[in-house]
C-alpha positions as a Markdown table, in Angstrom:
| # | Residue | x | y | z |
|---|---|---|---|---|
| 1 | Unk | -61.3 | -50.3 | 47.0 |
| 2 | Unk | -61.9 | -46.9 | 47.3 |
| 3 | Unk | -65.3 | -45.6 | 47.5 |
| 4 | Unk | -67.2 | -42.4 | 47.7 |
| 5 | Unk | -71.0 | -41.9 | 48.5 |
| 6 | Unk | -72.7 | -38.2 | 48.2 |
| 7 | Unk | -76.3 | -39.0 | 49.6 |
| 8 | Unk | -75.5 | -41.1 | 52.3 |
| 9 | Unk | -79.0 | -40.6 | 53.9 |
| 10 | Unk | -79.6 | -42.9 | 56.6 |
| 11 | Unk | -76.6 | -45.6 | 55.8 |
| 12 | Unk | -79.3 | -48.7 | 55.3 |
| 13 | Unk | -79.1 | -48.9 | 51.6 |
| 14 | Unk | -77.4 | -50.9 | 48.5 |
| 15 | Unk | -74.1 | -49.2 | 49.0 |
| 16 | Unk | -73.8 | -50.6 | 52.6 |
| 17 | Unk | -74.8 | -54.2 | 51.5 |
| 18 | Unk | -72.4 | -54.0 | 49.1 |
| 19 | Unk | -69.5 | -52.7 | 51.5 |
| 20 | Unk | -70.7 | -55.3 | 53.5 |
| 21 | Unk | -70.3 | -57.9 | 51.5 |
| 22 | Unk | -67.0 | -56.9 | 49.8 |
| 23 | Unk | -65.5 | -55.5 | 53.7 |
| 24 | Unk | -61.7 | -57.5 | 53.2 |
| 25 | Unk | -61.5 | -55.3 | 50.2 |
| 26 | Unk | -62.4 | -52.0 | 51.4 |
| 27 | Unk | -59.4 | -49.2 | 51.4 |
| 28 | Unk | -60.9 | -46.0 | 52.3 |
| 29 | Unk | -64.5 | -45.4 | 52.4 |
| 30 | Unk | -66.2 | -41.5 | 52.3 |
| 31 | Unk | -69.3 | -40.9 | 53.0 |
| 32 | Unk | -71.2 | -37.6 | 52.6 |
| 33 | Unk | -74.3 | -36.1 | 53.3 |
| 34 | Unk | -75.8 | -32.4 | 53.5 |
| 35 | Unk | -78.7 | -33.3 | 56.5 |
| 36 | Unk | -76.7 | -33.4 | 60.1 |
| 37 | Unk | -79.2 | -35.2 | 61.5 |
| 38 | Unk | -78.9 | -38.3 | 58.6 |
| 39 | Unk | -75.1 | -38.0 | 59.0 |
| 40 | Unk | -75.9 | -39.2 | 62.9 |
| 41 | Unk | -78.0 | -42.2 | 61.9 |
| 42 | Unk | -75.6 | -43.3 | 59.0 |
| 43 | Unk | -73.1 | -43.2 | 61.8 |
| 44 | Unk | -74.8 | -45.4 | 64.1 |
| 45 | Unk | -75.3 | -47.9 | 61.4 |
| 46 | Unk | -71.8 | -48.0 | 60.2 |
| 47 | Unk | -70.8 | -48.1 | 64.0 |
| 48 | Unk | -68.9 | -51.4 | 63.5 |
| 49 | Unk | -67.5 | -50.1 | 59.9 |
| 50 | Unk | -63.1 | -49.4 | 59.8 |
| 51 | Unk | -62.2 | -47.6 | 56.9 |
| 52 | Unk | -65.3 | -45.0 | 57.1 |
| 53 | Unk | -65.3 | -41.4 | 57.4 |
| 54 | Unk | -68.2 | -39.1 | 57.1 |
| 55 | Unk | -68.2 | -35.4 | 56.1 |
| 56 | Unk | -71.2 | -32.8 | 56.3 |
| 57 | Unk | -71.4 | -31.1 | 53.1 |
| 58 | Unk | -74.2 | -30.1 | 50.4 |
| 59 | Unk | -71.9 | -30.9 | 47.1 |
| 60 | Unk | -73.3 | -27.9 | 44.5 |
| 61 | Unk | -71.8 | -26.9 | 41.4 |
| 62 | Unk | -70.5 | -23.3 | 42.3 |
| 63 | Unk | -68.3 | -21.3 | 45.1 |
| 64 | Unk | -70.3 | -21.3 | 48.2 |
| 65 | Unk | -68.9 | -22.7 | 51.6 |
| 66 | Unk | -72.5 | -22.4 | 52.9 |
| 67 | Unk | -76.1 | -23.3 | 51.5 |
| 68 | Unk | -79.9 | -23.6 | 52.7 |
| 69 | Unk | -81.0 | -26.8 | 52.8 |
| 70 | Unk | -84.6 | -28.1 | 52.9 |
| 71 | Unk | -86.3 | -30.9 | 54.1 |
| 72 | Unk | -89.7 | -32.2 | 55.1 |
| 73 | Unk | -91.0 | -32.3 | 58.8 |
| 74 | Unk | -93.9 | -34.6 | 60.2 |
| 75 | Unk | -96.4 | -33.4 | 63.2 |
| 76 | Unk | -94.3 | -34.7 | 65.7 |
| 77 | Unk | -91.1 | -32.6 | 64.4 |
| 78 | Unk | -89.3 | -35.8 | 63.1 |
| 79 | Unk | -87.3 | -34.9 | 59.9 |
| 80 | Unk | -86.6 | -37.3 | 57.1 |
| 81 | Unk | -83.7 | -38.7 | 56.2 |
| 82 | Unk | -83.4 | -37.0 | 52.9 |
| 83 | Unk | -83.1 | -33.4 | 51.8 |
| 84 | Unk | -82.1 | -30.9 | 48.9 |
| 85 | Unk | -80.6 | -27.6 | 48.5 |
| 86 | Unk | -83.8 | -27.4 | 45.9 |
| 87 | Unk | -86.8 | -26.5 | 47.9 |
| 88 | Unk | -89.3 | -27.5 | 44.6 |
| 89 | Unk | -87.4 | -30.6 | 44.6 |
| 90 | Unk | -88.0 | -31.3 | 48.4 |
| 91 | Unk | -92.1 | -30.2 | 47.8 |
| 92 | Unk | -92.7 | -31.5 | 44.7 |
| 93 | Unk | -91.4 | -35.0 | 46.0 |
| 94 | Unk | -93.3 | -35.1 | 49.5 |
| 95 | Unk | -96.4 | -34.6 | 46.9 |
| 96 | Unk | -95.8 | -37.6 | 44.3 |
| 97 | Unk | -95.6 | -39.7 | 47.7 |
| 98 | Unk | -98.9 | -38.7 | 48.7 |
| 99 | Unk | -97.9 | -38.1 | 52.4 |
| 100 | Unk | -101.3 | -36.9 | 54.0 |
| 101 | Unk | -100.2 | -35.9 | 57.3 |
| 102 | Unk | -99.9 | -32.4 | 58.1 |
| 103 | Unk | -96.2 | -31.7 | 57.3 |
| 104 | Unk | -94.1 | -28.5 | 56.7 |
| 105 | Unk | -90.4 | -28.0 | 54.5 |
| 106 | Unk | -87.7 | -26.9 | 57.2 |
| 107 | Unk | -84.5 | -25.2 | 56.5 |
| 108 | Unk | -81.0 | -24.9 | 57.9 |
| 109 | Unk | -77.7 | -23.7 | 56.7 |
| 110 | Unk | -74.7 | -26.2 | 56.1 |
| 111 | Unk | -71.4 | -26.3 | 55.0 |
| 112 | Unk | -70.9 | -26.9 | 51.3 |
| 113 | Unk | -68.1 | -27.9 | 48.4 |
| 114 | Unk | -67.6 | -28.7 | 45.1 |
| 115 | Unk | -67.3 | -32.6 | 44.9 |
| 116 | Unk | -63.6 | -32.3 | 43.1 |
| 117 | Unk | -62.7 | -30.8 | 46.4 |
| 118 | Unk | -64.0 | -34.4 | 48.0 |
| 119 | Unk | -61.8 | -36.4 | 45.2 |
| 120 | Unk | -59.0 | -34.6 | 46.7 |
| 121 | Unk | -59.4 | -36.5 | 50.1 |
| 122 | Unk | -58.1 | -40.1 | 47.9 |
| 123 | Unk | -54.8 | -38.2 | 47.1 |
| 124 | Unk | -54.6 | -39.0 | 42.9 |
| 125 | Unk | -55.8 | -42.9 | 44.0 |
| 126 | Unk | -57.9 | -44.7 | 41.8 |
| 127 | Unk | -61.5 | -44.1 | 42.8 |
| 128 | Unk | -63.3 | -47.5 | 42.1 |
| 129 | Unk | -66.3 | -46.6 | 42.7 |
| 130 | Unk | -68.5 | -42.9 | 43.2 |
| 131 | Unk | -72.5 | -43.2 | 44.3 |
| 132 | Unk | -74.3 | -40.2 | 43.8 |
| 133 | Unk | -77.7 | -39.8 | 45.4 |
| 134 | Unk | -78.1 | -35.6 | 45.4 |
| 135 | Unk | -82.3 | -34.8 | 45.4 |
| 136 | Unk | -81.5 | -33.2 | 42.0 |
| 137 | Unk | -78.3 | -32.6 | 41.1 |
| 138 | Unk | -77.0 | -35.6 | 40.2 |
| 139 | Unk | -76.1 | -34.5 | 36.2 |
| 140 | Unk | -75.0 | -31.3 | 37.7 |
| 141 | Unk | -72.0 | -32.6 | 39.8 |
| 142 | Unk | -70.9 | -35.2 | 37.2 |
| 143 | Unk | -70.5 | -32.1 | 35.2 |
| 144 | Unk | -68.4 | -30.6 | 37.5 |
| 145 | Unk | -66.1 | -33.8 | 38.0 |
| 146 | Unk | -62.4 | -33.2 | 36.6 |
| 147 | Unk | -61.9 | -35.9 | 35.0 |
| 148 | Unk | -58.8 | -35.3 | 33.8 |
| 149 | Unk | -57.5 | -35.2 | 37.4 |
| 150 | Unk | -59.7 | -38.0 | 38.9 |
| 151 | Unk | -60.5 | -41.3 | 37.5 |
| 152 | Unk | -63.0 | -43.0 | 38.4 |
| 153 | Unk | -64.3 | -46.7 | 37.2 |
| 154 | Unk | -67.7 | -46.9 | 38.4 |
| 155 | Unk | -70.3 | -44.1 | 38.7 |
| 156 | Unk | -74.0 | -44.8 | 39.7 |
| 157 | Unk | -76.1 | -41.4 | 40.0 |
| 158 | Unk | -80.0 | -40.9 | 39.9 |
| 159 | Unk | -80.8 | -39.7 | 36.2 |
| 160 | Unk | -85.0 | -39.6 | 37.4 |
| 161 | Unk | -84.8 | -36.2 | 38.5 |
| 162 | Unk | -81.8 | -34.6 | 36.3 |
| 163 | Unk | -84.7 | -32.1 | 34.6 |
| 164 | Unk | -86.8 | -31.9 | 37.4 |
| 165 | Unk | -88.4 | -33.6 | 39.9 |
| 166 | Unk | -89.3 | -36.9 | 38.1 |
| 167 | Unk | -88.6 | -36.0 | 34.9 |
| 168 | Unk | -85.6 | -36.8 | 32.8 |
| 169 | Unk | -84.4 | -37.1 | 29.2 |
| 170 | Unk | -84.0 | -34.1 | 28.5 |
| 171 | Unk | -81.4 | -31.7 | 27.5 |
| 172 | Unk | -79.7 | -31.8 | 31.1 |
| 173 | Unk | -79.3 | -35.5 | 31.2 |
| 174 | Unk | -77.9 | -35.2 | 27.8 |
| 175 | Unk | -75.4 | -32.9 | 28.6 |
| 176 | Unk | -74.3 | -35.4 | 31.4 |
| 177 | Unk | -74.5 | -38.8 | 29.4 |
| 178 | Unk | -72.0 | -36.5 | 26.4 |
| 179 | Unk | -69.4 | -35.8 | 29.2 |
| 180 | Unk | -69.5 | -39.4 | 30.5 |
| 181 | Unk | -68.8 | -40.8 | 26.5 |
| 182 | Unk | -66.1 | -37.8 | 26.0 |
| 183 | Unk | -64.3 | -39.7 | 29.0 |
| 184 | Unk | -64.6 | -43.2 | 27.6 |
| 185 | Unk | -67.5 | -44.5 | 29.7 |
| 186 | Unk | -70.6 | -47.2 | 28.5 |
| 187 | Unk | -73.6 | -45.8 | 30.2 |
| 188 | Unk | -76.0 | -48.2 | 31.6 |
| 189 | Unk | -79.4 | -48.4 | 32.9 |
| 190 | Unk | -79.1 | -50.1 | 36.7 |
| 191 | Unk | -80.6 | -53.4 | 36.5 |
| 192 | Unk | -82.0 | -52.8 | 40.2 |
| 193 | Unk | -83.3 | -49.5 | 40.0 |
| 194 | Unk | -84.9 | -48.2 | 37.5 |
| 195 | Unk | -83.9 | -44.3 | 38.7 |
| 196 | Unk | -80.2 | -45.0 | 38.2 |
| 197 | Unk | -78.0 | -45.2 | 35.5 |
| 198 | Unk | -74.4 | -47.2 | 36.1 |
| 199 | Unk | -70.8 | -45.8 | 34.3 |
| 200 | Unk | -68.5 | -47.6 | 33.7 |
| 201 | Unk | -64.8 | -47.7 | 32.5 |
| 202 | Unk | -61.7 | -49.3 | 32.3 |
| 203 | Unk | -58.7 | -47.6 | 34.2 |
């Protein structure tokens, strides 16, 4: 199999249970993330992972090679695993988890793509599966998927946040769930979170 996952975080997460579990059928493996210092930890727990490769890049929807990225800090300077190129996205979520230590949004500048340019990397191979996992842009990157050029049999991307932060169904989502059914896939709700939606189709 070939997989893809943008929003690696940490590595500790359903994606790596299911690698782990289906390892003897694994082909090539990419994993991205936009936060350095996550990259280093999914790393260390994918240390005894073949077939993985990791690339730093923020995946937006336009031409930049370089964005801001923001992420929360505690008091003692540790950062979180998670970030966004959306600074709202990164403030408004820190507040719906009610953190109540003193904390501050960082920033740093990191490479960035376009996530066709990352589809490249399987050379016109069936991708069987694409996690997506983007602090907000989920919808916005399936948008910018070609697929004409790349097919791709299972996509599972966080709808919660496709309008804003925690709030969905609207007219961006929409926009997403139209391009999916133009390209033949059955959209369905992810029976183990309840942020997700699954895509599927037969290629």
């Amino acid at each position: 199999m070939n997989i893809i996952q943008i929003g690696c975080h940490n590595g500790n997460d359903k994606v790596s249970e299911f690698l782990e579990i289906n390892k003897k059928y694994l082909s090539r493996i990419l994993l991205v993330d936009a936060s350095p210092s996550a990259l280093s930890l999914a790393k260390e727990f994918y240390k005894d992972f073949s077939k993985v490769e990791f690339l730093n890049f923020a995946v937006i929807d336009s031409e930049e090679t370089e964005i801001e990225i923001f992420y929360p800090v505690n008091e003692n300077n540790m950062s979180y695993s998670y970030c966004s190129v959306l600074e709202s996205h990164v403030k408004a979520h820190k507040k719906f988890e009610g953190i109540k230590t003193p904390q501050e949004i960082k920033k740093q500048i990191v490479p960035a793509t376009r996530i066709n340019n990352l589809l490249k990397y399987f050379n016109g191979e069936r991708i069987d599966r694409l996690y997506l996992d983007i602090e907000g842009l989920d919808c916005s990157i399936i948008n910018d998927i070609d697929f004409n050029k790349y097919h791709i049999g299972y996509i599972r991307f966080e709808h919660i946040h496709s309008e804003n932060t925690f709030s969905s169904n609207g007219p961006v989502l929409q926009k997403t769930l139209n391009k999916l059914y133009e390209f033949g896939y059955v959209v369905l709700p992810d029976p183990n979170c309840k942020e997700d939606l699954i895509a599927l189709k037969n290629i």
